[in-house]
N, C-alpha and C positions, 0 to 999 in steps of 0.2 A: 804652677801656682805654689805659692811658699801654703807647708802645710799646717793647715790651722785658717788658712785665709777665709774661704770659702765660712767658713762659720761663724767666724768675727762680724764676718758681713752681715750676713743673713740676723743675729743676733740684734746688728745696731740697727738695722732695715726694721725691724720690731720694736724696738725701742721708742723709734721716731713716730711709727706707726700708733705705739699705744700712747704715745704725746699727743698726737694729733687726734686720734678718736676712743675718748677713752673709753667708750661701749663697746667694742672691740673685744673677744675675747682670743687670746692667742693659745693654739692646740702648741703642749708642753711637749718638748724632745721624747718624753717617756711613752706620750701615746700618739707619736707622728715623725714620720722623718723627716719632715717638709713641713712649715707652720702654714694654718692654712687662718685666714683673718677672717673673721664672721663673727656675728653682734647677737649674744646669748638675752638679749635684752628688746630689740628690736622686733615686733611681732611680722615685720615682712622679711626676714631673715630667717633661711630654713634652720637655721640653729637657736633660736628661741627656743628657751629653758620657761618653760609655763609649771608651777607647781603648787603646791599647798603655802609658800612662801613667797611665790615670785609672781603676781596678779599681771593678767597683762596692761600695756600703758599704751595707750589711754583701757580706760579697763569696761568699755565698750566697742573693742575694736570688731571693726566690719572687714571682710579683705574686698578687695576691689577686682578682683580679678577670677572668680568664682565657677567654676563651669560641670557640667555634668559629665561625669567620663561616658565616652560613646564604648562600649564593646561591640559592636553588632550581635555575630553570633552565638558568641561566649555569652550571649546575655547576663552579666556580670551584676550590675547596678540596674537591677527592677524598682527602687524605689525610685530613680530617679535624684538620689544624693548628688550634694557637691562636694567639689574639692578645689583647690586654686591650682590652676593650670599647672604646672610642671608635674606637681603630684598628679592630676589628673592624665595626664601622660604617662608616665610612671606607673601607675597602675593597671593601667592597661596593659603595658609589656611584664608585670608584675603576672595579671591573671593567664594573659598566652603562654607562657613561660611554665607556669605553673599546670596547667592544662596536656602540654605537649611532655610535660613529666610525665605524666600519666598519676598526676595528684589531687586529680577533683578540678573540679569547676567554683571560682572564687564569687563567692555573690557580699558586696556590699551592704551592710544592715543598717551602717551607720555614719555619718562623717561631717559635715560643717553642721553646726551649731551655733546658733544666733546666741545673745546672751539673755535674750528673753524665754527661747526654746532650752538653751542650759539650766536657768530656772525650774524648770515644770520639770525636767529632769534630777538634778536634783533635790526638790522638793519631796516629788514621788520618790524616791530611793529614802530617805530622811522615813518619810510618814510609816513606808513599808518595814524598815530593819532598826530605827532609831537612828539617832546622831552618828555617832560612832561607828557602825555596821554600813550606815547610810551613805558617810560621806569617807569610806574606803572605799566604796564601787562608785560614786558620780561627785565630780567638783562643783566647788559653787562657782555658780555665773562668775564669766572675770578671770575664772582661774581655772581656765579647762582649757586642752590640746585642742579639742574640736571648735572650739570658739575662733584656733587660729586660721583653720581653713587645711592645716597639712597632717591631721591625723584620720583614720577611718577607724571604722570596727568591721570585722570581715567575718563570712561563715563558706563552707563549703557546701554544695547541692550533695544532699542522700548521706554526708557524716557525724548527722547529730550535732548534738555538744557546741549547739549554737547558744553562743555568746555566756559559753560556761566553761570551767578550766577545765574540763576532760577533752576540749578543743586541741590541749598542746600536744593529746596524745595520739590524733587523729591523725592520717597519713597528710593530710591539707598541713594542720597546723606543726609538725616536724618538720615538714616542707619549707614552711614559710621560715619558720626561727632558725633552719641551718643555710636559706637561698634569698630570703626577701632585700638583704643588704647588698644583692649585684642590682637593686633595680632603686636605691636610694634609700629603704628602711629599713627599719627597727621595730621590735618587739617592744614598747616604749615601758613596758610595766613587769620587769619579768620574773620570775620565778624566787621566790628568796630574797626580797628587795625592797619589802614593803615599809622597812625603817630607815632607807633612802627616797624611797619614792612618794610613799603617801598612800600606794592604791595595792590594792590585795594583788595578786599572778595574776594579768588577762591575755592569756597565748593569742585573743584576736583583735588585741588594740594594735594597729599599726601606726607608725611615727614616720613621715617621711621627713627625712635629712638630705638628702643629698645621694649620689653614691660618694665625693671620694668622702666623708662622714661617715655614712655608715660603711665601707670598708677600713678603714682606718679603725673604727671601735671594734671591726670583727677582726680584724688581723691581733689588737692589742688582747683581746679576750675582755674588753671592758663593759658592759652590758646597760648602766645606765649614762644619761644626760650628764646627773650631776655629777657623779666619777669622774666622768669624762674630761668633763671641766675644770673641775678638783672646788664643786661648789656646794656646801654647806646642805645635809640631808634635811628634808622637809616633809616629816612625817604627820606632823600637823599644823593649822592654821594658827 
């Protein structure tokens, strides 16, 4: 192969693609070696960018495909939370995974969110810390990860520092932020970020993307969505 070919290709292969659909977003040479085609806009797309800026569309979306992760006896998910099926997969090899580390036992606190249940949530956050304080820990309906069906909130059994940042320091949550990217996620809110993201450090908000997604952001050392994308910071609404 004459050299240079191979990329010319691949280039105008993209091109054509983002002709054709232009929700589309294409991962840049800088953070992939391989472009991978996925719709940052599309709330059934594991790569939805949900943010203080980006509402989802239609902005009462339901997922359709909804299900409880079974653990058996990792008893993982005692509330009986959802997730939409691949993440709901995913987490399950997320908390064995995590378990046979010898890093705690992963219990579910939190994860699908209707946009009416989003409401009462951040409402109560609002009423509790004010505006401000309020809508840096919970999104408004419409504009929250958990609305989409592929983020959780996680805590470990016996480590404390449930659904509080001293979570990142707990053997579970170092666990999760240097391992959770071999099982499709992300730490979606992370540490130092909170003028790209919107939301304060939450070491137990998990994002599920994918794996080759979130190894591709761990390989690059890139830590948020919008980075990743190279999409405009949305610190407020």
């Amino acid at each position: 192969m004459v050299r240079g070919t191979k990329n010319r290709s691949l280039i105008g292969t993209t091109i054509v693609l983002s002709f054709l659909f232009p929700s589309v977003t294409n991962f840049t040479p800088a953070h992939a070696t391989t472009p991978i085609l996925e719709s940052t806009t599309d709330p059934e797309s594991t790569s939805v960018v949900v943010n203080k800026q980006r509402p989802l569309d239609p902005i009462q979306y339901i997922p359709q495909d909804l299900v409880a992760p079974q653990f058996g006896s990792l008893n993982a998910n005692p509330y009986g939370r959802k997730l939409r099926k691949a993440a709901s997969t995913a987490s399950y090899k997320l908390a064995k995974a995590m378990k046979s580390a010898g890093k705690g036992r992963l219990v579910i606190q939190s994860a699908y969110r209707s946009f009416a249940e989003q409401k009462v949530v951040h409402d109560r956050q609002v009423a509790k810390y004010g505006i401000e304080a309020g809508e840096a820990l919970a999104a408004r309906p419409g504009f929250s990860e958990h609305q989409t069906g592929w983020a959780m909130d996680v805590s470990a059994r016996g480590q404390g520092c449930q659904i509080r940042v001293c979570f990142g320091q707990t053997k579970a949550g170092i666990w999760l932020a240097n391992n959770a990217y071999r099982y499709g996620f992300i730490v979606r809110y992370p540490n130092n970020a909170t003028a790209i993201t919107g939301y304060q450090y939450e070491p137990w908000h998990l994002r599920y993307v994918g794996k080759a997604l979130a190894r591709a952001m761990f390989d690059a050392q890139v830590h948020t969505l919008e980075q990743y994308f190279d999409l405009p910071a949305a610190p407020n609404y």
